[in-house]
ROZA-356099 format. One record per residue (C-alpha): residue in one letter; x, y, z. Coordinates in steps of 0.05 Angstrom, whole numbers, padded with zeros to 5 digits. Example, Ala and Ser with C-alpha at 12.3 -4.5 7.8 and 13.67 -1.06 7.14 Angstrom:
<sites>
{"A" {00246 -00090 00156}}
{"S" {00273 -00021 00143}}
</sites>
This chain:
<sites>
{"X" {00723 -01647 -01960}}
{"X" {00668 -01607 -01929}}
{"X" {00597 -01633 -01939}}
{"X" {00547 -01591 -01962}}
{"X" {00479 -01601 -01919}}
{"X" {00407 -01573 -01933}}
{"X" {00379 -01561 -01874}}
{"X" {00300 -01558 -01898}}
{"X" {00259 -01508 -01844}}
{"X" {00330 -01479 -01840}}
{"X" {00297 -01409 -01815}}
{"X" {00256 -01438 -01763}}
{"X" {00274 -01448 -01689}}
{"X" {00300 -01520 -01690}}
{"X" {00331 -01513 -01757}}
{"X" {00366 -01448 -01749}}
{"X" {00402 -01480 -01689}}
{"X" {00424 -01541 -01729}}
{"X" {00450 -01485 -01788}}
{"X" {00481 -01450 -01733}}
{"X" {00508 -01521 -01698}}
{"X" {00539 -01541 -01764}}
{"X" {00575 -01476 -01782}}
{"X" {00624 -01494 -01730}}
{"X" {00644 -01552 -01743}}
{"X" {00689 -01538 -01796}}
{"X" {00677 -01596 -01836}}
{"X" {00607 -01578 -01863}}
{"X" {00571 -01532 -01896}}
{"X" {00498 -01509 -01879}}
{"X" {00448 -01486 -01928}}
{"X" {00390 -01461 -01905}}
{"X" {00332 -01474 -01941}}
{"X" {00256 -01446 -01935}}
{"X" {00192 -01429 -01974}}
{"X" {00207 -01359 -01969}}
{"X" {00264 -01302 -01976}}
{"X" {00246 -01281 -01904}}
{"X" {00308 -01313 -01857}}
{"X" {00264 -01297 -01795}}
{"X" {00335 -01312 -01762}}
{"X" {00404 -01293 -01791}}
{"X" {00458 -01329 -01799}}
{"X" {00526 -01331 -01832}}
{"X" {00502 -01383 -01883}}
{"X" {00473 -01398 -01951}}
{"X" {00399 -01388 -01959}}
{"X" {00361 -01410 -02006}}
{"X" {00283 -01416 -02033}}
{"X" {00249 -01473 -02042}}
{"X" {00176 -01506 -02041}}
{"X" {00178 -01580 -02007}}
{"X" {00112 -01590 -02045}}
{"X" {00139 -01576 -02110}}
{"X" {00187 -01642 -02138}}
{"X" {00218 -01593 -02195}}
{"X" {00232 -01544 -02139}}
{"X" {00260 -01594 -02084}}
{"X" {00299 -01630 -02147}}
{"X" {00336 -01559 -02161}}
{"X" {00369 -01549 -02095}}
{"X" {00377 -01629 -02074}}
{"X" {00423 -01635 -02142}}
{"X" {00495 -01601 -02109}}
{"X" {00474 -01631 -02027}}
{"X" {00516 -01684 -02003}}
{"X" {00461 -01696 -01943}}
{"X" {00390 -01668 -01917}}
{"X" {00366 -01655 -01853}}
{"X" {00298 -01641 -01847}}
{"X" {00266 -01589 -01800}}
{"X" {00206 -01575 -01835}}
{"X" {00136 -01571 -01791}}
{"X" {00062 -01562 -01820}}
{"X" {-00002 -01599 -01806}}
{"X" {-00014 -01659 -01824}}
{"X" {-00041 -01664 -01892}}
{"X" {00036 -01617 -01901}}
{"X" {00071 -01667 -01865}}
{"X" {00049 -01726 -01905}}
{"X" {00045 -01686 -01970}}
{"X" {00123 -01663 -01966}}
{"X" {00153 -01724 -01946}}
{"X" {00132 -01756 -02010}}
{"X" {00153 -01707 -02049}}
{"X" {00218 -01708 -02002}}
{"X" {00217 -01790 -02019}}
{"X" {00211 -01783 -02090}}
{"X" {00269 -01739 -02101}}
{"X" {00315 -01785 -02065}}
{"X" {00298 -01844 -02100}}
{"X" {00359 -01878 -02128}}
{"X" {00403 -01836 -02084}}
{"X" {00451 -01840 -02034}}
{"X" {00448 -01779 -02007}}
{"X" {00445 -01772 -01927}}
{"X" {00371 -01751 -01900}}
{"X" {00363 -01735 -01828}}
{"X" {00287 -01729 -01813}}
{"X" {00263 -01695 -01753}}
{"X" {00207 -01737 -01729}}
{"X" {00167 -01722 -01660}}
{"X" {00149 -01780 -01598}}
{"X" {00078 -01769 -01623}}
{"X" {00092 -01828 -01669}}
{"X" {00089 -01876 -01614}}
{"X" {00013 -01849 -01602}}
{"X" {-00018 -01880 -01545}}
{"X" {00040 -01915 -01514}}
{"X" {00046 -01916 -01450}}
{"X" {00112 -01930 -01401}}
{"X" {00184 -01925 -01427}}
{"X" {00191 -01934 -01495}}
{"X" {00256 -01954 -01540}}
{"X" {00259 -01944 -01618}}
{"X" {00249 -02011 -01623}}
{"X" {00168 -02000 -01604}}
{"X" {00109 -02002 -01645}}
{"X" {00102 -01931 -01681}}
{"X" {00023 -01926 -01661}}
{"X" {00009 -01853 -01685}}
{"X" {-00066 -01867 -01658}}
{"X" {-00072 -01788 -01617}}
{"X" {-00094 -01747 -01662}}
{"X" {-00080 -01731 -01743}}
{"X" {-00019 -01700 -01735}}
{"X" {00012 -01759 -01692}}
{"X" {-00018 -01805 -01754}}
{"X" {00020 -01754 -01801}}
{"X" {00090 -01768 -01765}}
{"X" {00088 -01839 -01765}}
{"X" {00064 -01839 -01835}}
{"X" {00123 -01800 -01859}}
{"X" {00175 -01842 -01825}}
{"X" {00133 -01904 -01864}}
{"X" {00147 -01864 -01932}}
{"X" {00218 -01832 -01913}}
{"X" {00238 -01909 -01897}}
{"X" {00243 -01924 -01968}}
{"X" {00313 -01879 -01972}}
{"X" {00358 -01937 -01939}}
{"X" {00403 -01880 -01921}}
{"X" {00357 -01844 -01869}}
{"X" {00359 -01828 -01798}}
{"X" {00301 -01806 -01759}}
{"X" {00300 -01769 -01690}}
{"X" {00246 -01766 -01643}}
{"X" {00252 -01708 -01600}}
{"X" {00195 -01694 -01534}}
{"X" {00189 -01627 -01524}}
{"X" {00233 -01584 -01554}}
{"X" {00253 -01515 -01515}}
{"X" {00297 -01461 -01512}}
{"X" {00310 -01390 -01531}}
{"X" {00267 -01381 -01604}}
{"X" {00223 -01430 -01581}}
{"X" {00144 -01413 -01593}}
{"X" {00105 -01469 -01571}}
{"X" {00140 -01503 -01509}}
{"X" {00177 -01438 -01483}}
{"X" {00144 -01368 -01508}}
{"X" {00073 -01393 -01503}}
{"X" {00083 -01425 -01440}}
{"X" {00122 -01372 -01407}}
{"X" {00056 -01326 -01427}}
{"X" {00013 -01377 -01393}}
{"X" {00054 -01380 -01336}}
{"X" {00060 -01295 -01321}}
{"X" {-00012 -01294 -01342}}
{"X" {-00028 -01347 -01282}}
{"X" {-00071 -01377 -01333}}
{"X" {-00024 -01436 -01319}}
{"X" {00019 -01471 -01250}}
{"X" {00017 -01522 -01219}}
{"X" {-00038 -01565 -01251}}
{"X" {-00038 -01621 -01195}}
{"X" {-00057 -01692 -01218}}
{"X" {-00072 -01670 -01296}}
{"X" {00004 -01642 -01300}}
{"X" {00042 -01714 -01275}}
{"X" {00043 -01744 -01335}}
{"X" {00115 -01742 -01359}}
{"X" {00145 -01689 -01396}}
{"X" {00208 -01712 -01436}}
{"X" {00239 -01640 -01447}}
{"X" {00309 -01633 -01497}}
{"X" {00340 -01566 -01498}}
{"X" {00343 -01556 -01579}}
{"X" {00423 -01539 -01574}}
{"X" {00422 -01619 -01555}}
{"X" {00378 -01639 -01614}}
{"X" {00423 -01600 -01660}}
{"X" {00476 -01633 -01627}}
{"X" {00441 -01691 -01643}}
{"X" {00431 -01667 -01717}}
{"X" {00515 -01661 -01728}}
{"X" {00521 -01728 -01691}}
{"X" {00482 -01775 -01731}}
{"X" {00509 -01739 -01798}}
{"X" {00572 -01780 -01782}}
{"X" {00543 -01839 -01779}}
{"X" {00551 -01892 -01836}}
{"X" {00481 -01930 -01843}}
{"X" {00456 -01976 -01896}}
{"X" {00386 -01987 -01863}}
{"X" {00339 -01936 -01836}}
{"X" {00350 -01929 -01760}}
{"X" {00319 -01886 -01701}}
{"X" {00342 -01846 -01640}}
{"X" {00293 -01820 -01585}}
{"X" {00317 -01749 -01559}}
{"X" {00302 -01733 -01487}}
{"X" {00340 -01715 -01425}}
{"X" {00356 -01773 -01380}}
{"X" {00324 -01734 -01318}}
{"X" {00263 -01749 -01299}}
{"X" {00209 -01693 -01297}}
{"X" {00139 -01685 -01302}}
{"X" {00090 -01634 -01335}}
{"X" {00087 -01598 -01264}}
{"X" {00167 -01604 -01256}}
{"X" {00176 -01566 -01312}}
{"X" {00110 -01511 -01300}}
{"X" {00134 -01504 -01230}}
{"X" {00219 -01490 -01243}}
{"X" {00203 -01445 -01311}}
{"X" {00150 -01407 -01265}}
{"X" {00207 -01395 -01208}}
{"X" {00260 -01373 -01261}}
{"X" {00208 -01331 -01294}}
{"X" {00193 -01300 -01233}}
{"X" {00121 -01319 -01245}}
{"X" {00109 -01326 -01164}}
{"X" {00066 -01339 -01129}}
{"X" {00058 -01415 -01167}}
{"X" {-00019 -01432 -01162}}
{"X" {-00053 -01496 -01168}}
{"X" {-00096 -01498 -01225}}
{"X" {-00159 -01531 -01208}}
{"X" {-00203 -01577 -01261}}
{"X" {-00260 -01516 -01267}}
{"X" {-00207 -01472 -01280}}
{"X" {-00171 -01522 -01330}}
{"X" {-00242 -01550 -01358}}
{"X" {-00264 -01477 -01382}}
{"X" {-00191 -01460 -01407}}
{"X" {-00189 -01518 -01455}}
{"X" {-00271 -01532 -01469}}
{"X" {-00300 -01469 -01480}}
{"X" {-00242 -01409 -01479}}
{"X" {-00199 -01451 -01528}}
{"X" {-00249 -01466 -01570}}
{"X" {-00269 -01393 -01575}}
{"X" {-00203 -01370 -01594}}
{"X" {-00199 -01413 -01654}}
{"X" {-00271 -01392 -01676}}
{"X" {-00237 -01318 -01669}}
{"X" {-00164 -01339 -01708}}
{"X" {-00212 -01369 -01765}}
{"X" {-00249 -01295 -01764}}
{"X" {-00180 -01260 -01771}}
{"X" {-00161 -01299 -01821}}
{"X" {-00216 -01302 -01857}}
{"X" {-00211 -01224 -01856}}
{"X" {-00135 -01219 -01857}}
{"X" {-00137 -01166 -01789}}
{"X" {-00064 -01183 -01781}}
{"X" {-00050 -01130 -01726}}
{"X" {-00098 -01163 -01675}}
{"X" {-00073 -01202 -01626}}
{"X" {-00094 -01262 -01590}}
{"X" {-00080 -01287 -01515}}
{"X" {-00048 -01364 -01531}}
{"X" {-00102 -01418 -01523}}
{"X" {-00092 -01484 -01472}}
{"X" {-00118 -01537 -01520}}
{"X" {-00141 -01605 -01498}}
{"X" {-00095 -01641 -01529}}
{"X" {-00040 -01593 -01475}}
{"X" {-00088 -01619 -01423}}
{"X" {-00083 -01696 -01449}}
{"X" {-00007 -01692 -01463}}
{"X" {00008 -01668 -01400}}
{"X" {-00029 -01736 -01370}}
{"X" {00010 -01794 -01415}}
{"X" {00057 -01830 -01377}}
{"X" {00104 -01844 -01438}}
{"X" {00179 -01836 -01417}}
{"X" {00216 -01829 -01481}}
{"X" {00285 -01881 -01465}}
{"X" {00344 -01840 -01495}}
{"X" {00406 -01891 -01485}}
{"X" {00416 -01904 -01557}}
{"X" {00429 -01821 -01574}}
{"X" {00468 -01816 -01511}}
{"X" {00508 -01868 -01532}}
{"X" {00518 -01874 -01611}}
{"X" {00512 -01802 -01628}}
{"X" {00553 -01777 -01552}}
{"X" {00505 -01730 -01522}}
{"X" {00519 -01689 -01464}}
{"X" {00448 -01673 -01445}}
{"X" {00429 -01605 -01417}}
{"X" {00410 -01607 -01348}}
{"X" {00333 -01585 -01335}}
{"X" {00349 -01531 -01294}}
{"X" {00401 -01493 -01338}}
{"X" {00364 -01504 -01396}}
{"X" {00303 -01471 -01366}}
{"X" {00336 -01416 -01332}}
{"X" {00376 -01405 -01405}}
{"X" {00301 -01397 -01430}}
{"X" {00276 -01357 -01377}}
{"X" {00332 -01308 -01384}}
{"X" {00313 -01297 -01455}}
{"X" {00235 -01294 -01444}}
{"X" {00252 -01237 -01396}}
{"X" {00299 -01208 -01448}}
{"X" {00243 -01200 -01502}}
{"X" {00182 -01189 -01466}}
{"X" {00206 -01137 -01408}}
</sites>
């Protein structure tokens, strides 16, 4: 019989991928479901609309699904707001839910970390959010959460278009000791991977995987090898005036500028990406995400570093010639 998964945040860079994953497999079917009627990225699949924030509207799709995966992202008043909604529905059901979590919940940890470790979710709000929604998603005995690093690939914004930017731009290299912390990068063909794995699975209790390549790499590992396939040479050292005024006073004056665009809906201006602090701060934590458990219960072949990054660097060069 072939299952019939929602895939909430179906249109979005992660969840497109796990639509697209699913579709061949021949035993499932993928729905992908968003707030919208704009795909943003096609696929040969069902789409439909639906508001994560609205119980009557979640209720009306959830009632033909035989399991949910959920790809949604937000801030996180959004975060907390739809996984309650998201809990409520499946109360009294036995329906599958696959929750796509982040390592922010572990916070503040430092050092390798199992699933097994104290979900801290101490950074910053939206690292509180994603640790509170794995407290309310936890109720659903039939759940399984994954905890990605830092998700990249083709279709990525965040980790691979903004950065590749950064990196042409020069605004970003090699960042010396603020870029060692380490960087637990998963290409998002292995979290999807991931995604069709752990819908196999038969669990009772809710249970955790952490998603990360085995290699080791830092922050300036991954700058420095996305730089060479970007042909972004020659790689500079950022120094800490350079980084100080990027992330204390430019940043800062970029988001005072998005407010005044919003504010004024000018939706044809564009704005150079922003190096926040918390970039700066992430790119310091020595938390090594320990990925044994996904390697081994849900059979990943990890992508190496290298090809995943030169997969991404082809496609940045592809779109932005």
């Amino acid at each position: 019989m072939t299952k019939r998964v929602l895939v909430f945040g179906g249109t979005g860079f992660i969840g497109s991928k796990v639509c697209a994953h699913l579709a061949n497999t021949g035993w499932a079917e993928p729905v992908a479901v968003s707030r919208n009627s704009n795909r943003g990225f096609e696929g040969e699949y069902t789409h439909l609309t639906c508001n994560l924030s609205d119980e009557k509207s979640v209720m009306s799709v959830l009632k033909d699904a035989d399991a949910i995966v959920n790809c949604t992202t937000g801030n996180a008043s959004s975060i907390i707001a739809n996984s309650k909604v998201l809990a409520a529905c499946l109360v009294n059901s036995n329906k599958q839910l696959i929750h796509l979590s982040s390592q922010a919940v572990y916070g503040s940890a430092q050092g390798t970390v199992t699933e097994d470790d104290s979900l801290l979710g101490d950074l910053d709000p939206y690292s509180h959010a994603k640790a509170h929604a794995e407290e309310i998603l936890s109720t659903n005995s039939n759940t399984i959460f994954l905890r990605p690093g830092i998700v990249y690939g083709p279709g990525g914004n965040q980790w691979t278009t903004a950065i590749g930017h950064l990196l042409k731009a020069k605004r970003l290299g090699d960042l010396g000791s603020h870029g060692d912390g380490v960087c637990n990068l998963v290409y998002v063909d292995d979290v999807a991977e991931a995604v069709t794995s752990a819908l196999k699975l038969d669990v009772n209790n809710p249970c955790a995987f952490n998603l990360s390549n085995v290699e080791s790499f830092t922050w300036n590992d991954y700058l420095c090898e996305y730089a060479l396939a970007l042909n972004a040479v020659p790689i500079k050292r950022v120094g800490d005036l350079r980084l100080k005024l990027e992330s204390k006073v430019f940043s800062f004056t970029l988001k005072a500028v998005e407010k005044i665009i919003g504010t004024y809906n000018f939706q044809r201006l564009s704005l150079p990406y922003a190096i926040r602090p918390s970039f700066i701060s992430l790119c310091q934590q020595n938390l090594a995400l320990d990925s044994s458990r996904a390697t081994k219960d849900l059979n990943i072949n990890w992508t190496e570093n290298k090809i995943g990054i030169k997969k991404s660097a082809d496609w940045f060069n592809q779109l932005f010639k």
